[in-house]
C-alpha positions in Angstrom: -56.2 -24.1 80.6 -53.4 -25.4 78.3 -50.3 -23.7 77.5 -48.8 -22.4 74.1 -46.3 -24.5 72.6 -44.8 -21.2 71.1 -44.9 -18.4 74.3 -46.2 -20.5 77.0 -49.1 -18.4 78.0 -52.3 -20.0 78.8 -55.3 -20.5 76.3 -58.5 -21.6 75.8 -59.4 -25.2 76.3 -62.1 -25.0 73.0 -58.7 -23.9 70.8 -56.7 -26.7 72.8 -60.3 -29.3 72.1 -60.2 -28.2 68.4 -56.9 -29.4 68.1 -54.7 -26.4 67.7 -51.7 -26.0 70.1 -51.1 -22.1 70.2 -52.6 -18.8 71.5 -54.6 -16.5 69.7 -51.7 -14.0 69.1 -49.1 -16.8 68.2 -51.1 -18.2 65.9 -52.4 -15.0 64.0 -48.7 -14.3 63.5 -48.2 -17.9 62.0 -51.2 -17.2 60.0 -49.4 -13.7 58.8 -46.4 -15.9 57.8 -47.8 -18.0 55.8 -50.1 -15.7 53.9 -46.9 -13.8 53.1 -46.2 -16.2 49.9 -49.8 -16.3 48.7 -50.5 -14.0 45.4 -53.4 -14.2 43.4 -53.3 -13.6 39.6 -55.3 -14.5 36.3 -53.0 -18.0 34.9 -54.5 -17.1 31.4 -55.8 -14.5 29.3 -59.8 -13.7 30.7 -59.2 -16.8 33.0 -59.9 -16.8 36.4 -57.8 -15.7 39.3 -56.2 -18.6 41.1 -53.6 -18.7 44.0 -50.4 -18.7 42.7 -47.6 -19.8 45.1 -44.9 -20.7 42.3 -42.7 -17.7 41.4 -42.2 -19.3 38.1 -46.0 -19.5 37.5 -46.5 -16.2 38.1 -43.5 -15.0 35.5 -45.2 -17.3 32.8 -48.3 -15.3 33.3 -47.4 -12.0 31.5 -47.1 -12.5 28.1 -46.1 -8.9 27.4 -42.7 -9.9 29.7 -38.9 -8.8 27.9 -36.8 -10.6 28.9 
């Protein structure tokens, strides 16, 4: 068993083999983290929706803004 770099409780040697370094519970709350700055939206008028991490993307893409 290898330990968690982040709490220090053991974890399975196939997540340690596959190369990742924390438990199941630290690393959905990493995963939580980082999905807090994702937004999807349409970048153009009947265009796709992309992931938009920019803020300033994401204001350019309402042409009906006032500013």
């Amino acid at each position: 068993m290898t330990a968690c770099i982040k709490c220090g409780k053991q974890y399975s040697p196939a997540r340690a083999k596959l190369g990742i370094t924390t438990c199941l519970v630290c690393g959905d709350r990493e995963a939580g983290q980082a999905r807090m700055g994702w937004c999807v939206a349409q970048e153009y008028n009947k265009g796709a929706y992309q992931l938009v991490t920019d803020p300033d993307t994401l204001k350019q893409t309402n042409p009906k803004r006032t500013t």
